[in-house]
VMD Tcl script that draws the C-alpha trace (Angstrom):
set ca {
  {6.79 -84.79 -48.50}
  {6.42 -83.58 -45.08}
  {5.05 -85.21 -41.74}
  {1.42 -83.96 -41.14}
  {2.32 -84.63 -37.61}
  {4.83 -82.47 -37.95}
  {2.41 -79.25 -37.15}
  {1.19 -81.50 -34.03}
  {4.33 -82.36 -32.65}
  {5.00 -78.73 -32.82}
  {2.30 -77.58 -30.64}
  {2.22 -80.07 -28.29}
  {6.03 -78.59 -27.60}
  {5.17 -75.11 -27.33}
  {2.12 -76.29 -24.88}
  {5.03 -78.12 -22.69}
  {7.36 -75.05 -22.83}
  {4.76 -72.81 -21.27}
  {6.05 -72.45 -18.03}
  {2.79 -70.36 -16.61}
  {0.72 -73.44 -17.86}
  {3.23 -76.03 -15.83}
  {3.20 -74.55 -12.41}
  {-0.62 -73.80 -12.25}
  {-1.00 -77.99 -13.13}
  {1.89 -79.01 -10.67}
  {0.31 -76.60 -7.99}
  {-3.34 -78.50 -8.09}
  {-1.40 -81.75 -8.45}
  {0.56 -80.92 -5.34}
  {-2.31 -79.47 -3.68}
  {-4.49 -82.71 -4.47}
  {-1.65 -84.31 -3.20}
  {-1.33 -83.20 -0.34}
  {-5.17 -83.52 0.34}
  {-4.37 -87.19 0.24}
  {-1.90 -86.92 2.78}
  {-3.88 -84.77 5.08}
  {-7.24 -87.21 4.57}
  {-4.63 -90.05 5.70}
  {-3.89 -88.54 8.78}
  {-7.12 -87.32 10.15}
  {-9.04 -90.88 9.31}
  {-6.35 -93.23 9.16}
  {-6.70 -94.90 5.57}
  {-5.37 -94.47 2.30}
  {-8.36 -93.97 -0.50}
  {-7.18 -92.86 -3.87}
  {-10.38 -91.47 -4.28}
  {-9.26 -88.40 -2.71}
  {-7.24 -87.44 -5.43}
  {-10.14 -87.07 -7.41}
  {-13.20 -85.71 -5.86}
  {-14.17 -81.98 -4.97}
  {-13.42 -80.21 -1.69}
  {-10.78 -80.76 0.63}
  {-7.85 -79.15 2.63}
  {-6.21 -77.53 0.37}
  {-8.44 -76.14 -2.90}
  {-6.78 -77.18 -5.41}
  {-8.82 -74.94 -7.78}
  {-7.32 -72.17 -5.53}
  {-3.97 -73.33 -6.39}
  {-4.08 -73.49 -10.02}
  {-6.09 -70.30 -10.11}
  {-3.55 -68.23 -7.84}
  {-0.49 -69.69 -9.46}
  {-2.05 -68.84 -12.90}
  {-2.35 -65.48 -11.75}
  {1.04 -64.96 -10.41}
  {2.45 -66.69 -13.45}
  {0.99 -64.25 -15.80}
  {1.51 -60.80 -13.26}
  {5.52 -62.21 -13.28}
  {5.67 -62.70 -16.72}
  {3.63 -59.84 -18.41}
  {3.54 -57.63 -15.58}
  {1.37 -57.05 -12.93}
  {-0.46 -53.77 -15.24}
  {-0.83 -56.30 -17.85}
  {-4.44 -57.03 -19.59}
  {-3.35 -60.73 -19.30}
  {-3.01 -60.26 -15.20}
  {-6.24 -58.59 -14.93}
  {-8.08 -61.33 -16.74}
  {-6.70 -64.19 -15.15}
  {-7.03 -62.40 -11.38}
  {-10.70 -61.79 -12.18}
  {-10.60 -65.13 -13.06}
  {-9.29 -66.33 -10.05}
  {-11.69 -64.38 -7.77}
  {-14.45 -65.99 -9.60}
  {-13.59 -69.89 -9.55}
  {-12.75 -69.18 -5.68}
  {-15.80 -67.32 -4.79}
  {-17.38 -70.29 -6.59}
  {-15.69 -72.85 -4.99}
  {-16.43 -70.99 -1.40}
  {-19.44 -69.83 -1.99}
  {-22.10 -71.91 -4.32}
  {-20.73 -75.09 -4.24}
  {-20.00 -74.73 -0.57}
  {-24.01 -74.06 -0.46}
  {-25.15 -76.51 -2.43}
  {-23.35 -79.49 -0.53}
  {-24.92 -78.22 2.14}
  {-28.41 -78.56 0.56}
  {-27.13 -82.20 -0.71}
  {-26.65 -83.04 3.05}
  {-30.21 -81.74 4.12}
  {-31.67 -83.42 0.82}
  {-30.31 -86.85 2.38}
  {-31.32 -86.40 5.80}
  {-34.69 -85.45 4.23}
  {-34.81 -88.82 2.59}
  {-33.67 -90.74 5.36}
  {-35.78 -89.59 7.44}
  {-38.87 -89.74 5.18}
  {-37.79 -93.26 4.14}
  {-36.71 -95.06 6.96}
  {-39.27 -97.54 7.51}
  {-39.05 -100.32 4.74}
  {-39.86 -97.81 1.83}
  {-37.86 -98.58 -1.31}
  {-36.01 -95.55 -2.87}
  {-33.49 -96.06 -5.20}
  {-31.75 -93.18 -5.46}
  {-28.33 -92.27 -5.26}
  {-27.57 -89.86 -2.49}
  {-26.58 -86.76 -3.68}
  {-22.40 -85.84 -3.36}
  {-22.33 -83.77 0.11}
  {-18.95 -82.71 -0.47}
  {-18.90 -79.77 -3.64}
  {-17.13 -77.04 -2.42}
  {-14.63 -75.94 0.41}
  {-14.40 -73.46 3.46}
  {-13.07 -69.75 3.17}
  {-10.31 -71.54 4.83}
  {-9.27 -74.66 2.68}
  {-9.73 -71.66 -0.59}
  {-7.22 -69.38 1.15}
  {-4.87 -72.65 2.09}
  {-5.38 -72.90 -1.65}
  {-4.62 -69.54 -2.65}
  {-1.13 -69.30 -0.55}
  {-0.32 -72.98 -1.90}
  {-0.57 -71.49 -5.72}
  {0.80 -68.31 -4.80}
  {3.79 -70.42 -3.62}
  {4.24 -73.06 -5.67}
  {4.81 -70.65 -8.49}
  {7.14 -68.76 -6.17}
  {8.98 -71.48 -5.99}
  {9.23 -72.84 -9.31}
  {10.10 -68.96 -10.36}
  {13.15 -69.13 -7.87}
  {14.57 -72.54 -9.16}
  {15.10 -71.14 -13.15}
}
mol new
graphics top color blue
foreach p $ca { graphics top sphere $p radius 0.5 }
foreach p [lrange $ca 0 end-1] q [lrange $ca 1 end] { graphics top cylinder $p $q radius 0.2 }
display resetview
């Protein structure tokens, strides 16, 4: 009789053996990483909370995206289908990440202000402020971008 977790075991070994897969995780793990580190320095504390909220120096959606990308152009070549789909790709979660959720943190922090302001004298309102923090700078995506771009640069290089 065979193992039904045979077929299981099996896949979950072919999803570790994709390398493309591997270096797009480890570059948003380093890149969250080192968004902890950087938060440390500029204010001084360590808050684990960092390592899972939005935003940030660097995007760490830019680095899974980019290293995705440059996984799949390296592996299947850079005419491929597969390297068109997951640049597009790329473009898109970073335009997102720059663009609308930049913009709506930015209406979050006006929305709070708003209700501050409109509530400041003994009124009870009881709602949660809105996250402020949603999206990152052309800056922090490009940080992002280079970080992914590198990451699977340098994971290429080492096999």
């Amino acid at each position: 009789m065979v193992s039904q977790t045979a077929p299981i075991v099996n896949n979950i070994a072919q999803i570790l053996d994709n390398r493309i897969l591997l270096v797009a995780v480890a570059a948003c793990l380093i890149a969250q990483v080192l968004k902890l580190i950087i938060d440390v320095i500029q204010n001084g504390k360590f808050s684990v909370k960092v390592l899972t909220t939005t935003g940030g120096m660097p995007s760490a959606h830019s680095a899974l995206v980019t290293a995705l990308a440059a996984g799949v152009g390296e592996s299947l070549g850079w005419q491929s289908p597969e390297f068109a789909i997951a640049t597009i790709f790329a473009i898109v979660v970073m335009y997102d990440a720059a663009g609308v959720r930049q913009a709506a943190g930015k209406q979050a922090r006006i929305l709070n202000q708003m209700i501050e302001e409109l509530f400041s004298e003994d009124h009870k309102f009881n709602e949660v402020k809105l996250k402020e923090l949603l999206g990152h700078t052309p800056v922090q995506v490009i940080a992002g971008s280079v970080l992914g771009v590198a990451i699977n640069w340098l994971f290429t290089g080492l096999q």
